[in-house]
N, C-alpha and C positions, 0 to 999 in steps of 0.2 A: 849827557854826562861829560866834565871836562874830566881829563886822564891827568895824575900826577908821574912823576918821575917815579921808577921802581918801587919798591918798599924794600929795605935793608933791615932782615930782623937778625936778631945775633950776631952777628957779622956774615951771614949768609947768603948769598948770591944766587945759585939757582937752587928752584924747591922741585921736588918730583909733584906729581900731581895727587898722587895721596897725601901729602904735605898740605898742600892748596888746600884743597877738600874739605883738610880737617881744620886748620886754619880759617877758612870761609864760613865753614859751620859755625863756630865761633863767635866769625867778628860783629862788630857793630854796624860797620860802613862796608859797602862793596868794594869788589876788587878783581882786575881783571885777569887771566895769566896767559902768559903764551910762552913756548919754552921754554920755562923754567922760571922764570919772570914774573912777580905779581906788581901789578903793578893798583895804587888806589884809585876809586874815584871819587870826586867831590859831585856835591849836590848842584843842582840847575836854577838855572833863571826865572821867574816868574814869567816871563814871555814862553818859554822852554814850556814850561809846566801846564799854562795855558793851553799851547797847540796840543800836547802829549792828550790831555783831557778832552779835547773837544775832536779830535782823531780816534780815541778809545768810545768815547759815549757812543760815536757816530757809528765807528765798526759794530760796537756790541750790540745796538738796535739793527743795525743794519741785517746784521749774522745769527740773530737770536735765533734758537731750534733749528740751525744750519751743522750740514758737517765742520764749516771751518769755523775756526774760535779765536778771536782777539785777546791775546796776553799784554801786560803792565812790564813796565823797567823792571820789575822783584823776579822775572824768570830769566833763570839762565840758561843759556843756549852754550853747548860742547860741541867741537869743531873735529872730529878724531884723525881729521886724516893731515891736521898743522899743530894740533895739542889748544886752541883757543879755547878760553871759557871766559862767556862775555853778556852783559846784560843789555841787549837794543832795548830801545826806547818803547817797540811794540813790535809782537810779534804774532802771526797768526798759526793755528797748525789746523792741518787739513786733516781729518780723522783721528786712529788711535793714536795717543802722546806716547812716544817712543823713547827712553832716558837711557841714559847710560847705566848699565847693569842693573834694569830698574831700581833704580833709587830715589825716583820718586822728585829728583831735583836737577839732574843735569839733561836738559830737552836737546834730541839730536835732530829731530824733523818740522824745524819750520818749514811755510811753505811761504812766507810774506814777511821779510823785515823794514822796521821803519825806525830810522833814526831822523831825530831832530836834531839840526845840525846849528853849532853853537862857532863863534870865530875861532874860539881855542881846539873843537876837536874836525871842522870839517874837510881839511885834507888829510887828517887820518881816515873818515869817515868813507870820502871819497875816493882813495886811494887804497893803502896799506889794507883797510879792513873789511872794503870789499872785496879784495883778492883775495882774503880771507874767506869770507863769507860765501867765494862761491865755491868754495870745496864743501859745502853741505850738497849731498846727493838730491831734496827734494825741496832746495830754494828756486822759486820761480821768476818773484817779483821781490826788489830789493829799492826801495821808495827813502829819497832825500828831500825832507822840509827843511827848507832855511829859518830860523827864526827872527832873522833881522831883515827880510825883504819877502812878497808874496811873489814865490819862487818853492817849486817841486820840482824833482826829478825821478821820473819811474824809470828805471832800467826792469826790464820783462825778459826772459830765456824765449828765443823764437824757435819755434819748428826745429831749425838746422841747428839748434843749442847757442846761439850766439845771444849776446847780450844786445839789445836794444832798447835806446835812449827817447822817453818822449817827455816833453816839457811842458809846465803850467806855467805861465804869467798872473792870470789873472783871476780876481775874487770872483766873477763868474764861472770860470773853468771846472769842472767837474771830474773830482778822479775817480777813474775807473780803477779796481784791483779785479784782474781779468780770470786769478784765482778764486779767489772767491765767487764771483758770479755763478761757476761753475757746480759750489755745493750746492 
């Protein structure tokens, strides 16, 4: 998903998160927020939409009658301990779906996110919003496909909790999600 600049409703600058909430319910198009900030997002590339599909088909055959389960871009994932609420590209969660105050829509326990990474949003991706992303208490694995070269990047939570980097090059390479294996 490429990010727009802010959204500016009324003359309003920061929204509380009940605000967001209800406003999201709502909208037509998604939208992200982090402190106070919603920010839109526009739709993907047919390359984007491509990879997203044939990464979802593969997890869900892969996982089918498994504890862990492959979500779609439409889930949103709540950050509680930086205020993010944000839609990856694919998300897996390992057992019961845990939401914010069960509501049935804000998921706070992924255990696999995978963004496909676009020229517009991948040093957010890479950067900003992973150091977001590892304030979820039960992310383990946090996976970057490029869309415009055959290039992955799994970062994995090791043993000692640090983050650890492994690389795909190539259309032979095989990725492993070491979560999963595990259901």
């Amino acid at each position: 998903m490429e990010i727009r600049e802010p959204l500016v409703a009324f003359g309003k600058r920061i929204f509380s998160i009940s605000e967001y909430l209800d406003m999201e319910e709502a909208a037509v198009e998604k939208h992200e927020y982090y402190k106070g900030q919603i920010f839109a997002m526009s739709g993907t590339k047919v390359p984007h939409n491509i990879i997203s599909k044939n990464l979802w088909g593969s997890l869900y055959i892969k996982l089918k009658g498994k504890i862990c389960q492959p979500y779609g871009s439409d889930l949103r994932i709540h950050i509680e301990a930086n205020t993010l609420f944000t839609y990856p590209d694919i998300s897996i969660i390992c057992g019961e779906i845990i939401t914010l105050h069960n509501d049935n829509w804000n998921i706070l326990n992924p255990t696999v996110i995978v963004e496909i990474l676009s020229s517009s949003t991948k040093n957010y991706d890479r950067g900003e919003k992973f150091r977001l992303y590892r304030d979820i208490p039960t992310l383990k694995e946090y996976i970057l496909v490029d869309s415009e070269s055959i290039h992955i990047e799994a970062f994995r939570l090791n043993e000692s909790t640090h983050w650890e980097l492994e690389e795909y090059d190539a259309l032979a390479d095989n990725l492993l999600l070491r979560q999963s294996r595990k259901a």
